[in-house]
FITOR-307601 format. One line per 8 residues: for each residue x, y negated, z negated of N, C-alpha, C, CB. Coordinates in steps of 0.05 Angstrom, whole numbers. Last residue first. Glycine has a CB too. Layout:
<atoms>
X,Y,Z,X,Y,Z,X,Y,Z,X,Y,Z | ...
</atoms>
This chain:
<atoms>
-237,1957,1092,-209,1971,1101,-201,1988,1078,-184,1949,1108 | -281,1910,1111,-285,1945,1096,-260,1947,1109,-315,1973,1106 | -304,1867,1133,-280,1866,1119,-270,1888,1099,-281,1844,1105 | -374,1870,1114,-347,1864,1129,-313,1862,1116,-353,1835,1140 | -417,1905,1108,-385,1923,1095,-359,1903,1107,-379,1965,1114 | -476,1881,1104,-456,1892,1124,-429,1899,1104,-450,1868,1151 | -536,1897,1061,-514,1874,1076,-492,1888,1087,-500,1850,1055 | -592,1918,1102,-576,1922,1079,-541,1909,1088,-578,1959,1070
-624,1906,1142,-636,1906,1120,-621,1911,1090,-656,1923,1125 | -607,1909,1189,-601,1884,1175,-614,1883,1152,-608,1861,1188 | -610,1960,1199,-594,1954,1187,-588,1928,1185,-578,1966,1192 | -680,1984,1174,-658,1971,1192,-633,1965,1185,-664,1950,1200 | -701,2049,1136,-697,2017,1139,-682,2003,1168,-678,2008,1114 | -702,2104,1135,-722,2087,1145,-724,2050,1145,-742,2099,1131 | -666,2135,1124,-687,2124,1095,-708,2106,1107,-669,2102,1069 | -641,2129,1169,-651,2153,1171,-669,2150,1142,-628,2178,1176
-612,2077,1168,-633,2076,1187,-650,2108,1188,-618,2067,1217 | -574,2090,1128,-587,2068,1121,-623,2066,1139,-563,2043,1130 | -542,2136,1146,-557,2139,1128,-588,2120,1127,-540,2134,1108 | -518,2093,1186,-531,2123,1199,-549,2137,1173,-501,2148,1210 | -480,2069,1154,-504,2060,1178,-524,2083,1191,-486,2048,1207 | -458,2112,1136,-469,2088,1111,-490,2075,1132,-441,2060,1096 | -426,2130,1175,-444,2151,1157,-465,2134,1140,-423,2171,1135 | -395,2082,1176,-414,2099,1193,-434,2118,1188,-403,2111,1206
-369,2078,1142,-378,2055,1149,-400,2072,1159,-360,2034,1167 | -329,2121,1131,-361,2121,1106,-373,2104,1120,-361,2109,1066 | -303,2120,1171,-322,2145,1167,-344,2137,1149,-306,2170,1153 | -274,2073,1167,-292,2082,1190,-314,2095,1181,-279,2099,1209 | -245,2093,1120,-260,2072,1120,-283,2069,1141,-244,2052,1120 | -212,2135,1145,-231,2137,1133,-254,2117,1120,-222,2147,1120 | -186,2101,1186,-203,2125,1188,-220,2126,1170,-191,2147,1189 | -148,2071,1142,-170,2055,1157,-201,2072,1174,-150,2037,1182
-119,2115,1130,-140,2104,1104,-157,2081,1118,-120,2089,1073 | -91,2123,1181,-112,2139,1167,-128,2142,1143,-106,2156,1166 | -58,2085,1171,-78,2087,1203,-102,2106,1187,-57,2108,1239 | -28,2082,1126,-53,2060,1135,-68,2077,1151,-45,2032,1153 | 2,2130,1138,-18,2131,1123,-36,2114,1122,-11,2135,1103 | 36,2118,1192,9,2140,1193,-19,2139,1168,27,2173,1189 | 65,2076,1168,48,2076,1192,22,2088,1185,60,2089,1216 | 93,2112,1136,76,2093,1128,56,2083,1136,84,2078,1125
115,2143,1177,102,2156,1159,79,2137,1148,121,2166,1139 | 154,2103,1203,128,2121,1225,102,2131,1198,149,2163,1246 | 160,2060,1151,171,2083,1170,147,2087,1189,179,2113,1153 | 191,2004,1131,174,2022,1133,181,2038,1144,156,2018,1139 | 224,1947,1121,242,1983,1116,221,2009,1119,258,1988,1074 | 200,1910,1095,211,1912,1123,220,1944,1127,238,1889,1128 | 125,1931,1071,153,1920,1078,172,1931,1096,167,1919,1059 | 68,1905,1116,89,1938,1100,109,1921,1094,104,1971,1124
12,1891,1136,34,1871,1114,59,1897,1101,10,1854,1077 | -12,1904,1176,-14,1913,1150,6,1906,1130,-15,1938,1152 | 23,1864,1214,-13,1875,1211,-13,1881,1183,-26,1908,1230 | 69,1872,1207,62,1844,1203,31,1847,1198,70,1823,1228 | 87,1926,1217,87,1917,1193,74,1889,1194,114,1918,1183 | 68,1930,1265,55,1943,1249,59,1925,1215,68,1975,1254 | 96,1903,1298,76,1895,1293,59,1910,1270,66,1895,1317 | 147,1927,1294,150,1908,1284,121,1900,1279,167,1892,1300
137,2003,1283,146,1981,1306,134,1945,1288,123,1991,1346 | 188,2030,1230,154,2023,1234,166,2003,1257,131,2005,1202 | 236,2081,1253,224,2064,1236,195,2042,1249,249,2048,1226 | 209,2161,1253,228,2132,1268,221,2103,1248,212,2123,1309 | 213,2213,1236,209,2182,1228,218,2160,1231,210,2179,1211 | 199,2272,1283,224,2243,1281,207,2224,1266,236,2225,1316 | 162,2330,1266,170,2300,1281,183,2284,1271,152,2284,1288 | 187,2361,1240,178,2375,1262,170,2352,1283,155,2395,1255
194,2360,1181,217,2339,1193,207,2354,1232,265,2348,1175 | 152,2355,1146,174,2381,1146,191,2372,1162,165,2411,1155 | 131,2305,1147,145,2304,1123,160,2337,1130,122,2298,1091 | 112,2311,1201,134,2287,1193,147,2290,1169,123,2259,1191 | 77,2347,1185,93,2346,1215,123,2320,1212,62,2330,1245 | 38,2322,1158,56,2343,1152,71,2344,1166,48,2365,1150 | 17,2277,1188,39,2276,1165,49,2294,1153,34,2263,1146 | -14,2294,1221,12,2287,1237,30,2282,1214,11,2260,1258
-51,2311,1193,-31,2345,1202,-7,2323,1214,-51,2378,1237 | -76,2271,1175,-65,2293,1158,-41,2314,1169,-90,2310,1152 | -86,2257,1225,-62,2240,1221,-58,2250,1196,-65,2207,1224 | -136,2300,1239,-116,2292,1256,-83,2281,1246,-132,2271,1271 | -162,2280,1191,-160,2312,1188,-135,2304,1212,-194,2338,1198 | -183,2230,1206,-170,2230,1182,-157,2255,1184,-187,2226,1158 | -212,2249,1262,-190,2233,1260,-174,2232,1239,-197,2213,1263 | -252,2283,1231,-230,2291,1252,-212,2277,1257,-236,2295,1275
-276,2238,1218,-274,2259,1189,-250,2275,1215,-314,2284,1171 | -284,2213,1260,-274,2189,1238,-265,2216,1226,-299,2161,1219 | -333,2241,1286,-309,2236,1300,-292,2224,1279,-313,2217,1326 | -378,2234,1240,-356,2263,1246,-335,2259,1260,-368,2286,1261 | -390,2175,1248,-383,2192,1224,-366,2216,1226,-405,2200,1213 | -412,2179,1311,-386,2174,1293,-367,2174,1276,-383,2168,1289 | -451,2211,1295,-428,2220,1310,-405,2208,1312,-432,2224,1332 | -480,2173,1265,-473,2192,1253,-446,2212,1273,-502,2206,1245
-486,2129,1304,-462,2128,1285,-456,2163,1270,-470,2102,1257 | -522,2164,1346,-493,2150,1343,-469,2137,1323,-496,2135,1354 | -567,2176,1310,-555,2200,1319,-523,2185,1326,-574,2217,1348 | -580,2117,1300,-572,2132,1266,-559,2155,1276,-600,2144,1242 | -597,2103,1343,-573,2091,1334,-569,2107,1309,-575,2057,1330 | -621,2126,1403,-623,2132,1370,-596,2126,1359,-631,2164,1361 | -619,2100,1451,-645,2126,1440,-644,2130,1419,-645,2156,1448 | -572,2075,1450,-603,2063,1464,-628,2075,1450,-606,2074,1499
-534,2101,1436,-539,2093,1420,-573,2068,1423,-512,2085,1413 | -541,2137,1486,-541,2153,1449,-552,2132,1428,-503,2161,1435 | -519,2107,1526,-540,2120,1527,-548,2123,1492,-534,2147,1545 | -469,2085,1494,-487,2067,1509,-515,2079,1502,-481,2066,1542 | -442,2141,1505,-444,2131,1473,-465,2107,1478,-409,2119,1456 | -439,2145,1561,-460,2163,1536,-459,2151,1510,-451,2197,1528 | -407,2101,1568,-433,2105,1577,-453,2130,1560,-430,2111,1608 | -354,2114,1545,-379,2095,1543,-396,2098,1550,-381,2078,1550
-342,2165,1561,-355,2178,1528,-369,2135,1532,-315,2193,1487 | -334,2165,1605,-349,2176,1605,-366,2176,1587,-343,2190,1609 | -283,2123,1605,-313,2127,1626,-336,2137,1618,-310,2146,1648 | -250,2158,1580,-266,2131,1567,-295,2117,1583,-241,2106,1568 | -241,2199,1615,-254,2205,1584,-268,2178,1570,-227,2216,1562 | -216,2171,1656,-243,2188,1658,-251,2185,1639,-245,2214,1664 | -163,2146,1627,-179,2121,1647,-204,2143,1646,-164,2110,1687 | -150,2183,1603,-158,2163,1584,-171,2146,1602,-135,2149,1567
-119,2214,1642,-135,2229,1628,-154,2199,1616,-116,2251,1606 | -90,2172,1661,-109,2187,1683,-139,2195,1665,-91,2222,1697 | -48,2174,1620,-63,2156,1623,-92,2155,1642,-46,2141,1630 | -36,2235,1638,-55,2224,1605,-70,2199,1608,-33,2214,1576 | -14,2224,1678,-39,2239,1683,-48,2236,1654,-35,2271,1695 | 29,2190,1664,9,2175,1684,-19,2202,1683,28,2169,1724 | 39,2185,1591,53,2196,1623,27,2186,1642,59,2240,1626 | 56,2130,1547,39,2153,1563,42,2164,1593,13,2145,1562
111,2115,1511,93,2104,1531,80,2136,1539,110,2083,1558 | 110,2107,1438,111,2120,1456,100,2112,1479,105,2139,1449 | 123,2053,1398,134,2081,1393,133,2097,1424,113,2098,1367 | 79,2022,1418,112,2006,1415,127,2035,1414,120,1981,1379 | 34,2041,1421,46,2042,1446,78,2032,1450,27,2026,1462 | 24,2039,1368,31,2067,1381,47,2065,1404,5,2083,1389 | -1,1990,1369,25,2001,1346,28,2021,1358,20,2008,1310 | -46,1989,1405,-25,1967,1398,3,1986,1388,-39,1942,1370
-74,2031,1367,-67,2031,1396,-46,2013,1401,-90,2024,1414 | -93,1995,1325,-73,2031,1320,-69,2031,1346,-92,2067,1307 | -127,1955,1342,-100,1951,1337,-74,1972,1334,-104,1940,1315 | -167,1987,1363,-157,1977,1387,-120,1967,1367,-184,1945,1405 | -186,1991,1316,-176,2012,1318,-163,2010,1344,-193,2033,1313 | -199,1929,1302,-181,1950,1286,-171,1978,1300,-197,1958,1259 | -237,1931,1334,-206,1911,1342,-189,1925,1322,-206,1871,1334 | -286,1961,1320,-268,1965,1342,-238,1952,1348,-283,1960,1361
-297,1934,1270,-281,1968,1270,-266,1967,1302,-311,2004,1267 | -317,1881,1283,-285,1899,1260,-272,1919,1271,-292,1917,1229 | -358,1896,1301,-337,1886,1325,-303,1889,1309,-346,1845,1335 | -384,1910,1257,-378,1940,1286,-354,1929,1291,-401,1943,1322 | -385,1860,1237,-371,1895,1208,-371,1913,1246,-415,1920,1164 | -409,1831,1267,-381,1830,1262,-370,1855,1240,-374,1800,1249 | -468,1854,1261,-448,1855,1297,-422,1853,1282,-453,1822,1328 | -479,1861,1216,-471,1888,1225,-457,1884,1253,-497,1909,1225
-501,1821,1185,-478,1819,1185,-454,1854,1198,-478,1809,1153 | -562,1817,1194,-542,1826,1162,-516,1826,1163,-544,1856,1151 | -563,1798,1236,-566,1823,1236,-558,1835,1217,-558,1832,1252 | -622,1751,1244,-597,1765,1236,-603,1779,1236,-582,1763,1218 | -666,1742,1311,-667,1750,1278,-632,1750,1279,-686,1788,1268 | -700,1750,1360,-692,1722,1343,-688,1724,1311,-716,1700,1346 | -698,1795,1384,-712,1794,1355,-720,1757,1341,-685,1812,1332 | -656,1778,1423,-685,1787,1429,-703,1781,1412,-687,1812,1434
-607,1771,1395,-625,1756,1409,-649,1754,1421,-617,1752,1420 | -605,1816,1368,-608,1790,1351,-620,1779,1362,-590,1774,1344 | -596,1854,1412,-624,1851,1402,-622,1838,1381,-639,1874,1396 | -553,1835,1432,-571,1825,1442,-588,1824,1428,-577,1832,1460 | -521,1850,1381,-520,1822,1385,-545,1819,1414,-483,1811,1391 | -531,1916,1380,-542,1891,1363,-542,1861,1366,-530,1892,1343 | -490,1916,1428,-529,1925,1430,-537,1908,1414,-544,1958,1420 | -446,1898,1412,-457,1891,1431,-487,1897,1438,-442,1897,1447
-434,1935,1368,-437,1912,1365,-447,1894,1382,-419,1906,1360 | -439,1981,1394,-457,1982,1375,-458,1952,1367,-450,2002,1353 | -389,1979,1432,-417,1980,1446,-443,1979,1421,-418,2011,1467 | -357,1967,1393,-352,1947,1411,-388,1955,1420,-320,1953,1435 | -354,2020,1364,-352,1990,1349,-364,1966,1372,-314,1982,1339 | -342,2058,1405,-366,2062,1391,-370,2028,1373,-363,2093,1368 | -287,2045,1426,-310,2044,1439,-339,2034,1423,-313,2070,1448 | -236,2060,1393,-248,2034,1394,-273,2027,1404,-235,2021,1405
-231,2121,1403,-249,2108,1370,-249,2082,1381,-229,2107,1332 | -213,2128,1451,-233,2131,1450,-250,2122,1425,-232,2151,1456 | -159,2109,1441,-179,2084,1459,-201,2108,1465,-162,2066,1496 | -149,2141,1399,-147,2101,1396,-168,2096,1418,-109,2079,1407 | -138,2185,1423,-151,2187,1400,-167,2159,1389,-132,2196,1381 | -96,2177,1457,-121,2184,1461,-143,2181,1444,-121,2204,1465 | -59,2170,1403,-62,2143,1431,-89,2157,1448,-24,2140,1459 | -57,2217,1382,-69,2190,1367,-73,2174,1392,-48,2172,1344
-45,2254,1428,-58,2257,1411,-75,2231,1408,-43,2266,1390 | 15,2235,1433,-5,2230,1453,-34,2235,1436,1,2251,1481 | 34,2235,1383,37,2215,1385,13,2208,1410,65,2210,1387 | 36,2296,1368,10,2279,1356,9,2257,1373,12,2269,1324 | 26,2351,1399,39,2333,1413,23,2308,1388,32,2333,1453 | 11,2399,1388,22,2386,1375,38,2353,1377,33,2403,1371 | -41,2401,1427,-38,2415,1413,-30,2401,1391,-27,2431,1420 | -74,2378,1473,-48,2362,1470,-36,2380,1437,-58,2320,1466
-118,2407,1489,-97,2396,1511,-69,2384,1504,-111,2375,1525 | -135,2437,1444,-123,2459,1468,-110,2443,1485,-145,2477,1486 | -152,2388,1428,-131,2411,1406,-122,2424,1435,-150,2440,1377 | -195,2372,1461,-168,2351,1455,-148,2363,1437,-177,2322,1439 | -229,2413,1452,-217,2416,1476,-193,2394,1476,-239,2414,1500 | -246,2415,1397,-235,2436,1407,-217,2432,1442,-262,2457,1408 | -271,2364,1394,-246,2371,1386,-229,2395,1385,-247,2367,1367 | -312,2386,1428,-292,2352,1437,-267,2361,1421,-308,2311,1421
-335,2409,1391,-332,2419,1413,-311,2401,1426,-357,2422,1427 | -342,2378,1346,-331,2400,1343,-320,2403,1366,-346,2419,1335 | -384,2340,1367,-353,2330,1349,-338,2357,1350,-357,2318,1309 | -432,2376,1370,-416,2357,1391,-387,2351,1384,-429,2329,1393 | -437,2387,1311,-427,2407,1333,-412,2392,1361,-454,2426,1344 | -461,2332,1295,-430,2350,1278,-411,2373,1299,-445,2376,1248 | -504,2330,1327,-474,2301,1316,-453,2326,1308,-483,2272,1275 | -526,2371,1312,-527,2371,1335,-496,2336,1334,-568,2369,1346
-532,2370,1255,-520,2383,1261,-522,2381,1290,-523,2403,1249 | -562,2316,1248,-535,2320,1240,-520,2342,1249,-534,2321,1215 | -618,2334,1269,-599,2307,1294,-569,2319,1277,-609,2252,1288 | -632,2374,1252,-620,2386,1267,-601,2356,1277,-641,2404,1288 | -595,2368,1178,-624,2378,1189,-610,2366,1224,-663,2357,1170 | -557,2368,1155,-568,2374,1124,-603,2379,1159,-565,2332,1084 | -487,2375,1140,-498,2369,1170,-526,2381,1153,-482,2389,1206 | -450,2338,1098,-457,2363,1106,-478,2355,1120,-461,2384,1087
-387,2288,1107,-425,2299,1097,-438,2316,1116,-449,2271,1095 | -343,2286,1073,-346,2307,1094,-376,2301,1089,-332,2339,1091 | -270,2270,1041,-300,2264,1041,-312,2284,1067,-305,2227,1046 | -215,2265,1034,-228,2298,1039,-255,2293,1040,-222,2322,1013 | -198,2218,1031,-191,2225,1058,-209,2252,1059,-157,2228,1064 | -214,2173,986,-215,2197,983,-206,2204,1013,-243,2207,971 | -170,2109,978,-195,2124,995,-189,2149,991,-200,2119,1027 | -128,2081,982,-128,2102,954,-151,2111,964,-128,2090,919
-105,2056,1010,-95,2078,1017,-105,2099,995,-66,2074,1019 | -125,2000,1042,-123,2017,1005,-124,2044,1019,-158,2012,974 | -75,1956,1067,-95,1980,1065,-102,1990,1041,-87,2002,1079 | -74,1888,1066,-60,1907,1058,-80,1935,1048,-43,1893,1037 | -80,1845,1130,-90,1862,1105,-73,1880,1093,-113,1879,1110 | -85,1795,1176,-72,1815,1167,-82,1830,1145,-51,1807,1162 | -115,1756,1195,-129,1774,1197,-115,1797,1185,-138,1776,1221 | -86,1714,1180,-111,1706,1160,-114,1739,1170,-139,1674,1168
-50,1708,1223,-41,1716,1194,-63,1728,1173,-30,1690,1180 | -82,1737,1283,-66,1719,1268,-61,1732,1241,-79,1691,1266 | -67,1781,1349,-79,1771,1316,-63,1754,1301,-82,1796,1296 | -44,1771,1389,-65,1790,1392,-82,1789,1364,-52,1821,1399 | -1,1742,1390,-29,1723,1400,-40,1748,1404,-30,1700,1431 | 55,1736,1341,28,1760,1362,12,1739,1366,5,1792,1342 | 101,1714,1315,92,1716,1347,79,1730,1362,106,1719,1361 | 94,1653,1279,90,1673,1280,86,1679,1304,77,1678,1266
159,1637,1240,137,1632,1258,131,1658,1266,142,1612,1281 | 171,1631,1174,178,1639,1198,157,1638,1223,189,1663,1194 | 149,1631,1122,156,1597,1140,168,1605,1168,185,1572,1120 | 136,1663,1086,160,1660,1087,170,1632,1110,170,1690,1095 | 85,1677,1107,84,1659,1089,111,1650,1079,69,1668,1069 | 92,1655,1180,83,1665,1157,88,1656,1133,88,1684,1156 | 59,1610,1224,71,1614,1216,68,1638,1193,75,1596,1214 | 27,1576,1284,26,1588,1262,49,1596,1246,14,1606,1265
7,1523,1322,32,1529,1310,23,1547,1286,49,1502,1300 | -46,1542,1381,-34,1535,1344,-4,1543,1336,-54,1556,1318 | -45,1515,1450,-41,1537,1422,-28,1533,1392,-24,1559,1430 | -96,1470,1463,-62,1471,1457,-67,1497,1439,-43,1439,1436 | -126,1439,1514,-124,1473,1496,-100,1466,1488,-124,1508,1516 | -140,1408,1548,-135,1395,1521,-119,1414,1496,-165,1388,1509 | -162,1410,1596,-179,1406,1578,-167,1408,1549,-198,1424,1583 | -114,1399,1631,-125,1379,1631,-146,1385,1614,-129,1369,1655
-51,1427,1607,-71,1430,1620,-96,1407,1602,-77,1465,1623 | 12,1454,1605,4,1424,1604,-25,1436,1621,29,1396,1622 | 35,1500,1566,30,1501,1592,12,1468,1595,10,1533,1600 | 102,1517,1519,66,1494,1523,62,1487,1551,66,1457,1505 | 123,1562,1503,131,1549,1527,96,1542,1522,149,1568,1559 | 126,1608,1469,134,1584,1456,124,1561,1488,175,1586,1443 | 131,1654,1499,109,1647,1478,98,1621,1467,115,1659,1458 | 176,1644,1526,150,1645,1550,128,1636,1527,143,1682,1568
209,1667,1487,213,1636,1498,178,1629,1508,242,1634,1530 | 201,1711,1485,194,1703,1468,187,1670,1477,213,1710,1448 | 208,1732,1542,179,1731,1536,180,1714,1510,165,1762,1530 | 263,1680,1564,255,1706,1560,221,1704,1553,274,1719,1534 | 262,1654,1629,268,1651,1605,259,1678,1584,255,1625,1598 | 267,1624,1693,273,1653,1674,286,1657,1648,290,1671,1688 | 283,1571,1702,265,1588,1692,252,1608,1691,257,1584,1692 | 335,1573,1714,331,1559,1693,301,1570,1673,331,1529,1705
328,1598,1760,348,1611,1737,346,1601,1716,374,1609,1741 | 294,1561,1793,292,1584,1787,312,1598,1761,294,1596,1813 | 342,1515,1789,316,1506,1778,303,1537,1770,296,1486,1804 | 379,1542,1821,381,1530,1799,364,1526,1781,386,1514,1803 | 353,1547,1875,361,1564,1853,370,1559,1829,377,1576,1858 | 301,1490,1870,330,1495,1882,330,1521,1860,360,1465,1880 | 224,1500,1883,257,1481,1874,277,1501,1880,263,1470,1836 | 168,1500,1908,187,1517,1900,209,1496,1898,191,1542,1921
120,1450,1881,134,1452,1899,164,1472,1888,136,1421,1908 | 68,1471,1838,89,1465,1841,107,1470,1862,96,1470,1824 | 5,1476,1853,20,1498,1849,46,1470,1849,19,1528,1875 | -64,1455,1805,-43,1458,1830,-18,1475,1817,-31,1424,1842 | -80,1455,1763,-97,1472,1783,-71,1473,1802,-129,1457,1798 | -59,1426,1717,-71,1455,1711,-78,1478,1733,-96,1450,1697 | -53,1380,1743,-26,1403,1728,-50,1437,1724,-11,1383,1679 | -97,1347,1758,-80,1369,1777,-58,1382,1772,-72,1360,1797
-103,1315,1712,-121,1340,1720,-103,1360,1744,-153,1327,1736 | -58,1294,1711,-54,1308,1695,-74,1334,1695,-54,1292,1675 | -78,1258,1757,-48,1274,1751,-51,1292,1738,-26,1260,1738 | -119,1225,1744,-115,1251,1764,-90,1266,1761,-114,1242,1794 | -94,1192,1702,-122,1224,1693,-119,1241,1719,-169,1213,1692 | -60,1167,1722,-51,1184,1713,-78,1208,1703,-33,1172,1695 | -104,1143,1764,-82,1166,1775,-65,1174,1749,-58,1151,1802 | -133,1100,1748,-141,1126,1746,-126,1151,1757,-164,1125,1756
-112,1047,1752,-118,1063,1730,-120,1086,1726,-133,1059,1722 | -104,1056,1805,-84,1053,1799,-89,1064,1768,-73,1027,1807 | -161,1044,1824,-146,1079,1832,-119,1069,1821,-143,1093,1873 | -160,996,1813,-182,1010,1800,-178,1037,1794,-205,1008,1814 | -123,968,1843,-122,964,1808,-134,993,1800,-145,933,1794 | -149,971,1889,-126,990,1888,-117,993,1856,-100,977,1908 | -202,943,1880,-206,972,1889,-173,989,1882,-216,971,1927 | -178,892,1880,-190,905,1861,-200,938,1861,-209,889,1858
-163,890,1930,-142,887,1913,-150,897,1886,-133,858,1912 | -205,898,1971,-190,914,1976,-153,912,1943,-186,905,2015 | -228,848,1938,-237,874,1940,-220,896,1940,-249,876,1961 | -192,809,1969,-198,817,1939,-216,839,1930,-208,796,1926 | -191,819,2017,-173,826,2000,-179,819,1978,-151,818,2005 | -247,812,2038,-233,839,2038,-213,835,2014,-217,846,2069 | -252,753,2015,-270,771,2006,-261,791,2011,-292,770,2014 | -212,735,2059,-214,725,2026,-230,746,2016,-229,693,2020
-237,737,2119,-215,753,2101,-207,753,2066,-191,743,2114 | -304,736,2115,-283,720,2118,-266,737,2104,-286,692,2109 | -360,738,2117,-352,741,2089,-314,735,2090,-363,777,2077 | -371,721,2163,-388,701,2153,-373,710,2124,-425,703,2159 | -348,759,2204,-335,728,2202,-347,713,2186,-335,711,2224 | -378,804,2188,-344,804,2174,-340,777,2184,-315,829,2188 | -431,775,2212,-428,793,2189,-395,791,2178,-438,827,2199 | -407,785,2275,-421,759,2254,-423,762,2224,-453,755,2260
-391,839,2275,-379,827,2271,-390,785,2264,-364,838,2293 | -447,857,2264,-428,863,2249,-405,844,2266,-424,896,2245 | -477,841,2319,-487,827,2290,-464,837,2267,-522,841,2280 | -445,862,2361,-449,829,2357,-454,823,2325,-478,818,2377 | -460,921,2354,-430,904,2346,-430,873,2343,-407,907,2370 | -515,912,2354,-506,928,2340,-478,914,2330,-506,954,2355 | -518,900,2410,-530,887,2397,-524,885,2367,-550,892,2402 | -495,947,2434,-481,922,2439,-486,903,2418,-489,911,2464
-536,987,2424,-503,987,2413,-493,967,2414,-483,1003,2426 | -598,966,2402,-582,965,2432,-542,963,2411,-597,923,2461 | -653,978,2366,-630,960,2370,-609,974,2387,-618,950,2343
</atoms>
């Protein structure tokens, strides 16, 4: 068919449906996008940018962080953050943990526990731990506060990558895991939390922080490796790292009770974590941090036993909620 031929038959075509038929169409079509512009609207809060406004408008919004907490971001899948509160009815302002996850430590844990290195994987776990802790003594001696904050974001590791191996091989196995991915993924948010609380007390100089960007590098991926080849040799090195840690926030509480470090008072998060009362100290601090250590320690030693009797560890129920 010939272009000419082409236009002749369309316009025969629009004179046979006649202007009456466009506009009602074209009237029902605008109804149709008239319904549907406030869903577009509201989808385009979340993605689009707001036209810059007058200084005014800027000053207005610059509000503080608490404010910022409180401030409901309008978005088109629905997310609203929870009104929480405590039990006093005050609201609550960490989005790093809620109420339900708070606890009150048992501080009554033995701290002098120690299991003797009894054939070569334990003593090859035990000596490693040694050596590491010989060279984090010679770098930060008395310094505790840097100390512990090194000390944090290398203990959170081992939880996170042990919980993460097991949850594939749930999936692999098509099996539970007794309840050992969430008792690991515990330990690590817990000891990611002692990090949290430290950093309100002290900030880290840029070559520590230096120091903590390599060392964490390094000790994941071997702890990865370790725990690929033999998960009972990795917790059990855990086990010993945990018995150094307790021994660590022992000496930071001598240090505090001869007065060789400042008892400053507890940073706000601390007390809402571990439920302290208001009037805590650095000291108080220290003694949770290190009755949660030791909780570590038996966790681990207890996983590392469990798979050297020759069982799995979904074969014996998990410690969740061990503090």
């Amino acid at each position: 068919m010939s272009h000419h031929t082409a236009a002749k038959l369309s316009r025969s075509i629009i004179s046979q449906l006649g202007t009456r038929g466009f506009s009602v169409n074209i009237f029902e079509t605008t109804q149709t996008f008239a319904k549907l512009r406030p869903a577009f609207a509201i989808r385009n809060l979340s993605t689009s940018v707001s036209p810059r406004g007058s200084p005014k408008d800027e000053k207005n919004n610059s509000i503080s962080s608490d404010k910022q907490n409180d401030k409901i971001i309008p978005s088109y899948w629905g997310v609203a953050p929870a009104k929480l509160t405590k039990e006093d009815g005050s609201a609550w302002k960490w989005n790093c943990f809620r109420p339900w996850e708070t606890y009150t430590a048992d501080v009554s844990i033995d701290e002098t526990k120690h299991h003797k290195p009894e054939n070569f994987r334990d003593k090859f776990a035990y000596w490693t731990v040694q050596a590491l802790k010989y060279l984090t003594h010679l770098f930060f001696q008395r310094r505790h506060m840097c100390h512990a904050m090194l000390l944090e974001t290398v203990a959170a590791v081992p939880g996170m990558v042990g919980g993460m191996l097991l949850h594939c091989k749930s999936l692999r196995r098509f099996e539970h895991s007794g309840g050992w991915i969430k008792a690991l993924l515990e330990e690590a948010e817990n000891e990611r939390m002692h990090l949290m609380t430290f950093i309100d007390l002290a900030k880290p100089a840029w070559y520590e922080r230096a120091l903590v960007f390599a060392v964490q590098g390094v000790f994941f991926n071997a702890y990865f490796l370790a725990y690929l080849a033999s998960p009972k040799l990795a917790h059990r090195i855990v086990g010993y790292l945990e018995e150094e840690a307790v021994i660590s926030y022992s000496e930071f509480l001598k240090d505090l009770d001869n007065g060789s470090f400042e008892n400053v008072p507890a940073p706000a998060i601390a007390i809402d974590y571990w439920r302290l009362p208001p009037d805590s100290t650095l000291r108080d601090v220290v003694v949770v941090i290190r009755a949660d250590e030791a909780h570590h320690r038996d966790l681990n030693h207890y996983a590392s036993d469990i798979q050297c009797q020759g069982h799995e560890l979904k074969d014996a129920p998990a410690p969740i909620g061990y503090h």
